[in-house]
VOGU-3710 file (C-alpha; in Angstrom, 3 decimals, decimal comma):
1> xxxxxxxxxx> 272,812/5,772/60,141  275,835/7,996/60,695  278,899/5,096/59,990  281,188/5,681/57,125  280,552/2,093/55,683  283,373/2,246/53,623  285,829/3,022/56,592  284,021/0,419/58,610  284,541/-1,964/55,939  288,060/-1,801/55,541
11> xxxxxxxxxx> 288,923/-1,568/59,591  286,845/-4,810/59,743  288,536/-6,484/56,732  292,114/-4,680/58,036  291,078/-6,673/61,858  289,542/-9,984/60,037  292,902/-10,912/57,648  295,478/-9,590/60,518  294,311/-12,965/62,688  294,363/-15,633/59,485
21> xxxxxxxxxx> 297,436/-16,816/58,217  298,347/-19,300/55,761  301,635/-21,823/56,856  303,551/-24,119/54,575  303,260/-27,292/56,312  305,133/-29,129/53,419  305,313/-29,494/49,872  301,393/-30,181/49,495  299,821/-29,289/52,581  299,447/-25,524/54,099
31> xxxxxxxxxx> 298,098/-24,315/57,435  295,679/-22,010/58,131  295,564/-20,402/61,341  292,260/-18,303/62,526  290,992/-16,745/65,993  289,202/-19,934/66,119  289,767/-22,357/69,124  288,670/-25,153/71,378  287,009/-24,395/74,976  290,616/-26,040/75,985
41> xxxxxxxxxx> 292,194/-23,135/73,894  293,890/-25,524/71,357  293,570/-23,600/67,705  291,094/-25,234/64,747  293,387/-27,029/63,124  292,604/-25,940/59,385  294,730/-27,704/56,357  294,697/-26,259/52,500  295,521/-29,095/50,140  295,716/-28,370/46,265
51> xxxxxxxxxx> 293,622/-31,441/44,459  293,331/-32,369/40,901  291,104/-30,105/38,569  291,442/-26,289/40,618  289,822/-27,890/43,384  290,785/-26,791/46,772  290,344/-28,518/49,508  290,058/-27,195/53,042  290,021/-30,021/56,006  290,793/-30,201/59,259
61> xxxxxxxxxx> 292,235/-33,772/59,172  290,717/-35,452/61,801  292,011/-32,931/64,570  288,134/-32,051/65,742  287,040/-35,590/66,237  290,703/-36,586/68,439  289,867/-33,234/70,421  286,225/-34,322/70,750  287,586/-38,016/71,882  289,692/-36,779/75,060
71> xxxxxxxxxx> 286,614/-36,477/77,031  283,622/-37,605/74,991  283,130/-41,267/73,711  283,149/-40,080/69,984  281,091/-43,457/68,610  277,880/-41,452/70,667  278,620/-38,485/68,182  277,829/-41,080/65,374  273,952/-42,592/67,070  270,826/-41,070/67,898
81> xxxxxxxxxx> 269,978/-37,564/68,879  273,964/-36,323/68,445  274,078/-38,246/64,855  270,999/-36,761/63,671  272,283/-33,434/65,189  275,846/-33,978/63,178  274,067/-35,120/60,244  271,848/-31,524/60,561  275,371/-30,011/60,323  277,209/-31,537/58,078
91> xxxxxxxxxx> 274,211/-30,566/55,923  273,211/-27,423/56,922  276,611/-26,243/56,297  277,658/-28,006/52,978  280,586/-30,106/54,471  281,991/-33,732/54,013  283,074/-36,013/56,382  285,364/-38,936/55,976  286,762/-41,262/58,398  285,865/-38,556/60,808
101> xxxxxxxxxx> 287,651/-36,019/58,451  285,596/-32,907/57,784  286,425/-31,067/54,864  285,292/-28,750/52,264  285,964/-29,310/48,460  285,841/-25,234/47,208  287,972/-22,801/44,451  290,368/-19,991/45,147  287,506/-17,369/44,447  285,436/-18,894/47,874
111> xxxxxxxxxx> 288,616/-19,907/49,528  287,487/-16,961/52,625  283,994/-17,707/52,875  284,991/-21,380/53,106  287,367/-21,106/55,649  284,264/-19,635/57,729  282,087/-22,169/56,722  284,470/-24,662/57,881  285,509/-23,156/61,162  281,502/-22,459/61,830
121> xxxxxxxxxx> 280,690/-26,184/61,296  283,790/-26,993/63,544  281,763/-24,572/66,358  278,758/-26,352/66,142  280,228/-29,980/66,091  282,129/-28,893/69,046  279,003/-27,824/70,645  277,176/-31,007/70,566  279,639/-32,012/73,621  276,992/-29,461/75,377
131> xxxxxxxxxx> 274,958/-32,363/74,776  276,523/-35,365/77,687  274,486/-36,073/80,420  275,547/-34,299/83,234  274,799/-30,742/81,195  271,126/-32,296/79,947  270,555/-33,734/83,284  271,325/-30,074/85,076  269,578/-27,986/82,159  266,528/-30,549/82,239
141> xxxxxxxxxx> 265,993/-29,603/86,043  266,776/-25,920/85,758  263,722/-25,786/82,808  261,391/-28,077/85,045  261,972/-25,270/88,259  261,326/-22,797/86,126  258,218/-24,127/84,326  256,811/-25,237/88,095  257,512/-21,621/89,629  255,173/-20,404/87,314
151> xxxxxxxxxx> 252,338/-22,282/87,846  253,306/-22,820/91,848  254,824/-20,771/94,409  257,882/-21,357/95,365  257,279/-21,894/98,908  255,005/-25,126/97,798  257,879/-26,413/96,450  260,719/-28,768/98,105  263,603/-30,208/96,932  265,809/-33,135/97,792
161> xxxxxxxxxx> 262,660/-34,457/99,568  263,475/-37,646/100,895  260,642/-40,195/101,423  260,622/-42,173/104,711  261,920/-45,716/104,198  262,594/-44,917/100,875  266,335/-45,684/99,261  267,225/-44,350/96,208  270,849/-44,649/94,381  270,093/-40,892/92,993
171> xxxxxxxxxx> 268,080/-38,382/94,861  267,148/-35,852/92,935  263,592/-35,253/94,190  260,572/-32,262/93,985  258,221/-31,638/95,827  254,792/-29,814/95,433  252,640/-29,358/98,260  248,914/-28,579/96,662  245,781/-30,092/99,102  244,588/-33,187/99,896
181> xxxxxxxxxx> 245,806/-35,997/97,074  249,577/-36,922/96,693  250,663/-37,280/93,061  254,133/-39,174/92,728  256,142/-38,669/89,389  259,117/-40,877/87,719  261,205/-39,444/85,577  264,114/-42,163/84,302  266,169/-42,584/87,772  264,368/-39,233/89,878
191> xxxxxxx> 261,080/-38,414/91,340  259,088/-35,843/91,909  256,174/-35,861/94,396  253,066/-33,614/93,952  251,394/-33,641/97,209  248,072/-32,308/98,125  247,447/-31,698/101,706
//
């Protein structure tokens, strides 16, 4: 490899510390502002607090959770799939959460590689919003036309079918024509119909 690592080193750290800066809030609190944000471009709200013993504690006071709540039900976060998937990342990434606080107890020495750990465990709570139905329901039939186009040709298949006589609230349907036997499959509130001809 030809790169002077030294000189790529020090552009990267020049580029990395130009976008974080550190903002006296008040007498015990201090901002830190990154190149982190919110899909609604809203920062990560990231808050330095000095506690007892050299411990320093990074949080984001409760600011991911309100953003999360103006168009997710945030209790759903806290149940099933999602809380075992928050769980997995409050783990994974060596984070607390309070009272829908997420924080990070750390020293000055780790202060920059917790501020990363932090705003990367902000990313991926964030992400789990990727998880509300209308995404899963979209992605789930995207996957299932994909897995069917490889094992039938595309002109056997037909969607929005609609059954004669048939009424159905959500018509999401698929259609398969093989020969001779017609195969009719429920998943939750859609169908899909292998036919055989």
């Amino acid at each position: 490899m030809n790169l002077n690592t030294e000189l790529l080193q020090k552009n990267l750290c020049k580029l990395m510390c130009s976008e974080i800066r550190v903002i006296e809030k008040n007498k015990s609190l201090l901002r830190v502002e990154t190149p982190f944000y919110f899909p609604d471009g809203d920062p990560y709200q990231i808050y330095i607090k000095e506690m007892s013993g050299g411990v320093i504690r990074l949080t984001d006071m409760g600011h991911t959770m309100m953003q999360l709540s103006y168009e997710n039900d945030t209790d759903k976060f806290r149940e099933g799939t999602r809380g075992i998937l928050l769980n997995s990342i409050i783990s994974e990434m060596f984070i607390n959460e309070e009272g829908g606080e997420f924080y990070i107890d750390t020293t000055m020495d780790n202060l920059g590689l917790s501020i990363f750990r932090l705003a990367q465990a902000l990313t991926k709570i964030n992400d789990l919003t990727f998880l509300n139905r209308a995404r899963v329901e979209s992605t789930f039939y995207d996957d299932l036309k994909e897995s069917l186009y490889k094992i039938i040709s595309a002109d056997k298949i037909h969607r929005d079918y609609e059954f004669p006589g048939m009424i159905m609230q959500r018509t999401t349907q698929l259609i398969i024509i093989l020969k001779r036997k017609m195969h009719l499959f429920t998943f939750s509130e859609y169908q899909i119909k292998i036919r055989r001809d």
